[in-house]
Each structure stands twice: as structure tokens, then as C-alpha cells.
C-alpha positions in Angstrom: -0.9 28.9 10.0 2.5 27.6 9.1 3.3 24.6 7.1 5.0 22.9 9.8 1.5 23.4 12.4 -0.5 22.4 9.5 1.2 18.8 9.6 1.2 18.7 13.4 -2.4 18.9 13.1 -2.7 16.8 10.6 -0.7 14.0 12.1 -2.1 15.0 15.8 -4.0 11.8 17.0 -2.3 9.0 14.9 -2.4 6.8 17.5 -5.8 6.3 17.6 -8.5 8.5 18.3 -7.7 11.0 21.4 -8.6 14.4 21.3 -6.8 16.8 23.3 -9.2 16.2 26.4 -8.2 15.7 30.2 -10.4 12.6 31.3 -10.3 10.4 34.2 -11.8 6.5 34.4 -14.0 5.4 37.3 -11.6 2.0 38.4 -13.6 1.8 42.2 -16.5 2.4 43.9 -20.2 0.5 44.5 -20.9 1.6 40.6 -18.0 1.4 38.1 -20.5 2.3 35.0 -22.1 4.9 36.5 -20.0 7.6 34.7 -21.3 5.6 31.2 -25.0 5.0 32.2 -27.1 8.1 31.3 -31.0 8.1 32.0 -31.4 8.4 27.7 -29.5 8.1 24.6 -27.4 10.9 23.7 -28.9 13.8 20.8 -28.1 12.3 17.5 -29.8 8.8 18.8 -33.1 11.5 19.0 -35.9 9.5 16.4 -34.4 6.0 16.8 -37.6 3.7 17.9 -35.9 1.2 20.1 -38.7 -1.3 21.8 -38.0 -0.5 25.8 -38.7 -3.8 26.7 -35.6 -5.1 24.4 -31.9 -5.3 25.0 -29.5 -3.6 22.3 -26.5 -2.8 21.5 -24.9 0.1 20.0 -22.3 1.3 17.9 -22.0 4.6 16.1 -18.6 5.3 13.7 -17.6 8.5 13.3 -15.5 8.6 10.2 -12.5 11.3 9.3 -13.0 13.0 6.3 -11.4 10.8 3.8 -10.6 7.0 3.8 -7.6 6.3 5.7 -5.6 3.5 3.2 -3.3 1.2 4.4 -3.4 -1.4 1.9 0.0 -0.6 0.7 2.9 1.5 2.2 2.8 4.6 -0.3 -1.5 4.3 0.2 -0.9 4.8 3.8 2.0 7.8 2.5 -1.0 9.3 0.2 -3.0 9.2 2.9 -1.1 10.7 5.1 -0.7 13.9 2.8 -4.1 14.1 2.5 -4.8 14.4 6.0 -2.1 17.1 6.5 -3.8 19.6 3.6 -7.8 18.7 4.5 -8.1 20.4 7.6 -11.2 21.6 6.9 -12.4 17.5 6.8 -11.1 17.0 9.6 -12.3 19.5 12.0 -15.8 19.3 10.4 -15.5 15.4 10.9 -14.3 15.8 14.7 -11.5 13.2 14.3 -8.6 12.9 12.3 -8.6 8.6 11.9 -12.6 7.7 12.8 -13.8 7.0 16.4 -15.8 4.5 17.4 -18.4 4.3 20.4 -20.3 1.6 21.9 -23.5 1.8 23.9 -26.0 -0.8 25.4 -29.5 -0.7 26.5 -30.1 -3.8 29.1 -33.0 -3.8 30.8 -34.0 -0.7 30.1 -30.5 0.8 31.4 -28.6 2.8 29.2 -25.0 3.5 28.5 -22.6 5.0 26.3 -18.4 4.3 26.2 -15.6 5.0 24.0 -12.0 4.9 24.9 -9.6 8.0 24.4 -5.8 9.2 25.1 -2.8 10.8 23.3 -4.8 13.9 26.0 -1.9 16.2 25.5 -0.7 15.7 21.8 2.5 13.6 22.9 1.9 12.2 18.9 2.0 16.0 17.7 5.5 16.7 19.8 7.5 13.8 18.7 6.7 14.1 15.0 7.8 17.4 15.0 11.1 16.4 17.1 11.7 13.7 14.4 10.4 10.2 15.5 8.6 9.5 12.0 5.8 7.5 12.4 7.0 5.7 15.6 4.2 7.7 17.4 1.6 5.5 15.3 2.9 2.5 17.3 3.3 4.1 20.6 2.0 3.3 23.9 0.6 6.6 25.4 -0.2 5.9 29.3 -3.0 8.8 29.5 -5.8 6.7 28.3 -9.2 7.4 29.5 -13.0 5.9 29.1 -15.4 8.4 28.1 -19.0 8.6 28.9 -21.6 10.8 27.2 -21.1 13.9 29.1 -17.1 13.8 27.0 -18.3 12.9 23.2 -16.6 15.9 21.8 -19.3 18.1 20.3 -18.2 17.7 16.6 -18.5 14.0 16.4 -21.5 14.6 18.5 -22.6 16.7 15.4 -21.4 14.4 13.2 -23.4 11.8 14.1 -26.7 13.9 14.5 -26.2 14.8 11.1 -26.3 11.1 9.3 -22.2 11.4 8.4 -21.7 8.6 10.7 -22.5 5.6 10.5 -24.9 4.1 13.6 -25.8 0.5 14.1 -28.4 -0.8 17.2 -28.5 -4.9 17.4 -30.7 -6.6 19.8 -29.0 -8.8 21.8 -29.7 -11.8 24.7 -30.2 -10.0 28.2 -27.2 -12.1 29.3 -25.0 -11.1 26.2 -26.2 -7.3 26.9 -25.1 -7.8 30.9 -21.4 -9.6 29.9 -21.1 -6.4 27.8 -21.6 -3.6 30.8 -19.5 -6.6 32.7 -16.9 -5.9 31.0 -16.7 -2.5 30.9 -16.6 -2.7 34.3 -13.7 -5.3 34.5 -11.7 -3.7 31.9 -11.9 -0.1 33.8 -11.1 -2.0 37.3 -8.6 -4.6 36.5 -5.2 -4.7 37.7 -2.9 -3.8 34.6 -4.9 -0.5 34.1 -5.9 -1.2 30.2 -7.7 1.8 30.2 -4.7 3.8 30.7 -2.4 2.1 27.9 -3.7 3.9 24.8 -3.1 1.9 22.1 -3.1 0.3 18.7 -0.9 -2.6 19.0 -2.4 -4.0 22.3 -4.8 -6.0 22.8 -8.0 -5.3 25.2 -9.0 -8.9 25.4 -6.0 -9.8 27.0 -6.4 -6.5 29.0 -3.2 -4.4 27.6 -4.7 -1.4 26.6 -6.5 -0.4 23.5 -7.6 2.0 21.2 -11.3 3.3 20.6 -11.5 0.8 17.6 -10.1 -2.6 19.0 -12.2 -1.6 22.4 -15.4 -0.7 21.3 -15.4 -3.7 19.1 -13.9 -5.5 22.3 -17.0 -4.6 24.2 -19.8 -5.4 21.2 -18.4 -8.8 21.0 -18.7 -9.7 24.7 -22.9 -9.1 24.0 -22.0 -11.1 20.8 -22.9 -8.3 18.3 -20.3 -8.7 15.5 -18.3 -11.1 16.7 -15.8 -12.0 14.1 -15.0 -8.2 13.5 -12.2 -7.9 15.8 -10.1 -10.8 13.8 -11.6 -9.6 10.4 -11.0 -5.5 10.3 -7.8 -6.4 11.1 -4.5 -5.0 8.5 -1.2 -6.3 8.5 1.3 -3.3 7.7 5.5 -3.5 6.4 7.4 -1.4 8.2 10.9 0.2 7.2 13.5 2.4 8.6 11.9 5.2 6.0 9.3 5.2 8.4 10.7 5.5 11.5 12.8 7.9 13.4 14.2 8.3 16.6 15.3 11.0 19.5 17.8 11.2 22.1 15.6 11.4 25.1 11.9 9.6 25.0 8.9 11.8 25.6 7.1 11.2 29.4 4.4 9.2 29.6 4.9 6.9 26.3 6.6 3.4 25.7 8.0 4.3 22.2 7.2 1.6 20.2 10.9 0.5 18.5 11.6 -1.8 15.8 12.8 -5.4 16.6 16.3 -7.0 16.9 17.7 -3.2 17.2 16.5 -2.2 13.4 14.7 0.9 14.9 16.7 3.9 12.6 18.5 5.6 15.2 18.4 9.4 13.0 16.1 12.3 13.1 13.4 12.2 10.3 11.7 15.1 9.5 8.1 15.6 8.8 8.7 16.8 4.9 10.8 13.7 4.4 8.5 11.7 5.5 5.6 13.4 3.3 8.0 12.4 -0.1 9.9 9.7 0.5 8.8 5.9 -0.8 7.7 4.0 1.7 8.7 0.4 0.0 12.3 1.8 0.2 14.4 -1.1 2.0 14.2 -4.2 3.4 11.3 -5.1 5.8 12.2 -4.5 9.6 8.6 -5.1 11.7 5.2 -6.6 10.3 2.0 -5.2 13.1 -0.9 -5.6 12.9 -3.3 -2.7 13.7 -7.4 -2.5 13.7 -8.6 -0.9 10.0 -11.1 1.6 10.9 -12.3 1.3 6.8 -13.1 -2.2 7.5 -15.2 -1.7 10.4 -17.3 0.8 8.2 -18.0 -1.7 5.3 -18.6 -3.8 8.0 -21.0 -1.7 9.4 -22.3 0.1 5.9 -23.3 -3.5 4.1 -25.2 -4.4 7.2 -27.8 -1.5 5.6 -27.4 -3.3 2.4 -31.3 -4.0 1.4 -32.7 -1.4 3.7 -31.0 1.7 2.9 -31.2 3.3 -0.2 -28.8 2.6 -3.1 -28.3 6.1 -2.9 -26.7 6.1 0.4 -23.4 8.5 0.5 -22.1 5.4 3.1 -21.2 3.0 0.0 -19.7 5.5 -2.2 -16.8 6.3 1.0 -16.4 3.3 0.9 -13.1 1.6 0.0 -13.2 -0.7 -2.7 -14.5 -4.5 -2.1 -11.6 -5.9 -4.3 -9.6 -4.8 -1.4 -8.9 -8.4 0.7 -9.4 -6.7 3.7 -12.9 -4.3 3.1 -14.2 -7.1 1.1 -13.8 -9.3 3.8 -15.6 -7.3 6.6 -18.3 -6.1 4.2 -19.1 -9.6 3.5 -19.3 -10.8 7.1 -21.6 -7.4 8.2 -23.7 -8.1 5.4 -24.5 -12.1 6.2 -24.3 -11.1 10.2 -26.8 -8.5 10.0 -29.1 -10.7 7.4 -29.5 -13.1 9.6 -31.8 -11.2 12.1 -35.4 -11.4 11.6 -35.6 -7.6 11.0 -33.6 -4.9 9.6 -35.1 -0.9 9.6 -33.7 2.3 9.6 -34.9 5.2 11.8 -33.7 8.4 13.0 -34.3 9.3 8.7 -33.9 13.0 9.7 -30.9 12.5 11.8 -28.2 10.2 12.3 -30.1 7.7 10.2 -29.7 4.1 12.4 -29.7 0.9 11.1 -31.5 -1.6 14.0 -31.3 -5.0 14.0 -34.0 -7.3 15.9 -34.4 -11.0 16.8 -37.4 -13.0 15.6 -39.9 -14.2 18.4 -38.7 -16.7 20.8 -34.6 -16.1 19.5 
């Protein structure tokens, strides 16, 4: 494989977590969810002992190979060469950044979600053209919800294999039903969220998304984690090193440009942007963007006390110091100690933490 296909790969997907697929979103219809509700949890939930008479629910994180860094400019550079020469990671991981799926079981009903797009590498093509990392920031308008029968079969292994990491919370029958609420109302409202594939935009305000900010959207409508959307949050610098720019603008995508007309308007290649200092220049845009290495010590130092020291989860972990990880591990650690009890089944397989009220809560 050339050079130049081994950094479209490498950079395929950066605006979030698609995956190549074609995938459509129920918006009508007597049963909007039926597409996510499945009569049983998917194979790598196989082993979890989940009381029936309960309501839970679920989020699994599938994480890429290697922590993506974006505390500082040059991290998020680093990290973006590592991506580009660990192929191997990332195919045996299933996902370039990390995806994130949520799930429910309400009443005995169960269903699975996640949100995809980027479906036919729009990312990959305007790199290679010369946009930079202005794909990153796009808006791709080929977004999709994906049920169970579409988790792509490598981050189905993944998380079958305990290299996730897979968290089931009991929740309030009414908290579990706003959650498959608003699914539904997300998929059917008017603006089509579901279709704006995202980082920047916002689901609660029904924009778009991405697989992070809506599967996080969706846990905190049952009230599971409800601070993490605010707290895995990262505020990035961007300047015209960054960015690049075309002629024409690719189908399909709002290219995200920088304010006040500072977007670069010059070709920048792929190997420039591999070696070239990121803290170069003055400051053109702050965004903010959901950290997918926050929402994993989030979700790792809920296991804190139940899962071994041992546990290959803490050492991927980025480092506490960091304002942002520290932050989120803190909160999933006091959130999840707060439930009566905390076990960890599925000890063969994908190894899930479950979290479960005290009587009468």
C-alpha cells in the first residue's frame, strides 16, 4: 500500500465514527424503534446477569487502538501520526477514534443504537485534495442510526473480547422510557439530526451529532451519567496550519470554515500537515468537541473497587493530571459509587460493569 493510502486510512473517519456503511434511519411509521429493539442483547453482552424484572441502561465503548490526545495542538499532531502508521490497531480495534453505543432494557424490551455517517469516506477524499483538517469539523449530511443488525463485526469482536469497555446502570422505568423517547424524537424530528453527522453540533438541541455526543445524549435522558456530556468535553486552538481549503466543496458536506474569513484559502497537503507545528500562528477558532478519552475514564473508574487493579482499562488510560480525564474519571467514579451495588460479569467476555439501585430507590 502506498504512503499516501496509508494516511487516507488513517485519517478516514475523523469526523467521528462512520464506517464506510450505507444505512438508512426509520423517521415514520407505528414503531420508530423497531429497527433498535431486538428480542436479546447482542453476542458480546452473552454472560451479563441482568435481573429481567429491572430497567437498565447500557453503554459499551469501543476504543481505537491508541489514546487519541488532544490536550495540546502538537498531542493531537502526535496523534495523528500514530494513527496513520498503526493500521494494524486500528482495523483489529474496528474504529479509527472509539465508538460509542447505547442500549436499554425497559420493561423487559430491549434495544441497541449508535449513530454513524462520513458512509462514503467524504473525510478520506478532501484530505487527500488538500482541506487539512477542516474535514474534522465538517458536517457530513449522510448520517444514519444503527441498530444491532449494523454493529460492524470488528467492534462487535472487540467488545466480545473484553477490549471495550461496557457499562449496564439500572435506571427508573420512567428514566428508561424518556430514553427510547428520545430516540424516537431525535430519529423523527423535523431538522433530521440524524442525518447531520457531526462533532460540533449539538443533539440536544437536535442539530446532528456524532456517536459520542449522541449516545451520551440518549444515557442522560434515563439519567445515567448525566454530567458527562458537559464534563468529557475539550476545548481545541485552531490555526491556519491546520486548515486548508479547495476550489469547489465536496457534495453532501457543510465544510466547516474558520470565522471572520480566517479559513486559509491554500492547498495543504497531508505530509505537511504530518510535520508542521501546530502552535504556529495566531489563534483563528476555539471548538469544542466531545473527548472520547474522557468518556473512558469516565467509564473505567466507575470499575474502580470492583475490577481488578490489574485491569488493562487503567493503564490506556490517559493520565488524571490531565484537567480534562481527571475530571471525568472523578465524576464516573463518585456517580457509579453511589449505587447500592457494583459487579462485574460477562468475566469471560466483554467483562461488564452493572450498576443497581438499593431497594425502594
Amino acid at each position: 500500500m502506498r504512503l499516501v493510502h496509508l494516511i487516507a486510512v488513517g485519517l478516514l473517519g475523523l469526523a467521528g465514527c462512520g464506517g464506510g456503511e450505507t444505512l438508512t434511519t426509520r423517521t415514520s411509521g407505528k414503531d420508530v424503534l423497531a429497527p433498535y429493539e431486538a428480542a436479546d442483547w447482542p453476542g458480546f453482552m452473552a454472560g451479563t446477569e441482568l435481573d429481567p424484572a429491572r430497567d437498565y441502561m447500557l453503554l459499551a465503548y469501543v476504543p481505537p487502538a491508541n489514546p487519541i490526545d488532544l490536550s495540546t495542538p502538537n498531542a493531537a499532531r502526535r496523534t495523528l501520526a500514530l494513527m496513520v502508521f498503526d493500521q494494524l490497531g486500528a482495523m483489529e480495534a474496528g474504529t479509527t477514534l472509539g465508538h460509542l453505543i447505547v442500549g436499554w432494557q425497559c420493561g423487559g424490551r430491549r434495544g441497541l443504537v449508535s449513530m454513524t455517517g462520513e458512509q462514503d469516506r467524504q473525510g478520506q477524499r478532501m484530505l487527500l485534495e488538500g482541506w487539512g483538517v477542516t474535514p474534522v469539523l465538517s458536517t457530513f449530511l449522510d448520517g444514519a442510526l444503527v441498530g444491532q443488525a449494523d454493529i460492524p463485526e470488528a467492534q462487535a469482536r472487540t467488545l466480545a473480547g473484553g477490549r471495550g469497555v461496557v457499562m449496564a446502570a439500572e435506571t427508573t422505568r420512567a428514566g428508561c422510557e424518556a430514553a427510547r423517547t428520545e430516540v424516537a424524537a431525535f430519529a423523527r424530528h423535523p431538522n433530521a439530526p440524524h442525518r447531520r453527522y457531526s462533532l460540533l453540533e449539538s443533539p440536544a438541541a437536535y442539530e446532528g451529532g456524532g456517536c459520542l455526543s449522541f449516545a451520551l445524549h440518549i444515557a442522560r435522558a434515563a439519567g445515567v451519567m448525566p454530567r458527562l456530556p458537559e464534563i468529557a468535553r475539550r476545548e481545541l486552538d485552531l490555526r491556519a496550519v491546520q486548515l486548508g481549503a479547495r476550489p469547489i466543496e465536496p457534495d453532501h458536506v457543510e465544510v466547516y470554515r474558520a470565522p471572520d474569513g480566517q479559513h486559509p484559502d491554500r492547498r495543504a497537503s497531508w505530509l505537511g500537515l504530518l510535520v508542521a507545528d501546530w502552535e504556529d500562528g495566531p489563534v483563528i477558532d476555539r471548538v469544542t468537541v466531545p473527548d472520547g478519552e474522557a468518556i473512558l475514564a469516565a467509564m473505567t473508574y466507575a470499575r474502580v473497587g470492583v475490577a481488578p487493579a490489574t485491569d488493562w482499562r487503567y493503564s490506556r488510560m490517559m493520565d488524571v493530571q490531565d484537567p480534562v480525564i481527571g475530571a471525568a474519571a472523578r465524576y464516573g467514579y463518585g456517580w457509579a459509587g453511589a449505587f447500592a451495588t457494583r459487579r462485574i460479569t460477562a468475566l469471560d467476555g466483554a467483562s461488564v460493569l452493572v450498576l443497581e439501585r438499593g431497594p425502594g430507590a
